[in-house]
Steps between C-alpha positions, in 0.01 A plus 500: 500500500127391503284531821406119621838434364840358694833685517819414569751800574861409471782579761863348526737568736902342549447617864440215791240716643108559511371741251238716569216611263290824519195617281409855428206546341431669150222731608705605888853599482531568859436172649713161456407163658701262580397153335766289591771491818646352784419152297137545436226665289288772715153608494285549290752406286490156652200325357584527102906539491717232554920508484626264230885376632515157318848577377765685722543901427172505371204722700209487238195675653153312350194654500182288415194649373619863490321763547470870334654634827761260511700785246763695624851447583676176608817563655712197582805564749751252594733429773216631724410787404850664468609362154423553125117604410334359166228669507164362201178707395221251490210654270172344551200531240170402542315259364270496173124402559354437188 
C-alpha cells in the first residue's frame, strides 16, 4: 500500500453479531486501539476510516488517504468481540518525490 492511497481490509463473519476491529501498530507492540465497536468507528480513528456493510456478513474497514502510521495490525473480531479473529498486516510505503 501507497501513502495518500485508500484501503479496504476485508472481514466476513456467518455470526448475527457486531464485529469489532483493533489496530496494533508496527513500530508498538504493547498498545492496541480499538477502531471499531459498539456500532461505530472511534477516535482518532474516526475522521479517515469508515465501515463498509453494503452486503450482509461483510465488515470491510476503509481507510482513505493512509498514512505511514496507519501500519500495524488489523484485527477483526466477530460476534462482539468473543468470536473468530482475522487478523491483516497493512504495510505502508512512502511516497516517491521526484
Amino acid at each position: 500500500m501507497v501513502e495518500g492511497e485508500s484501503y479496504t481490509i476485508p472481514c466476513g463473519t456467518t455470526v448475527d453479531a457486531d464485529v469489532w476491529w483493533l489496530f496494533k501498530p508496527s513500530h508498538n507492540s504493547e498498545i492496541s486501539w480499538y477502531v471499531y465497536y459498539q456500532g461505530r468507528i472511534h477516535r482518532p480513528f474516526n475522521t479517515r476510516f469508515t465501515l463498509n456493510t453494503s452486503v450482509p456478513g461483510l465488515y470491510g474497514l476503509c481507510i482513505s488517504d493512509v498514512q505511514l502510521n496507519d501500519a500495524g495490525y488489523y484485527t477483526c473480531i466477530d460476534d462482539r468481540g468473543e468470536g473468530h479473529r482475522h487478523i491483516h498486516k497493512l504495510i505502508v510505503q512512502g511516497k516517491t518525490v521526484l
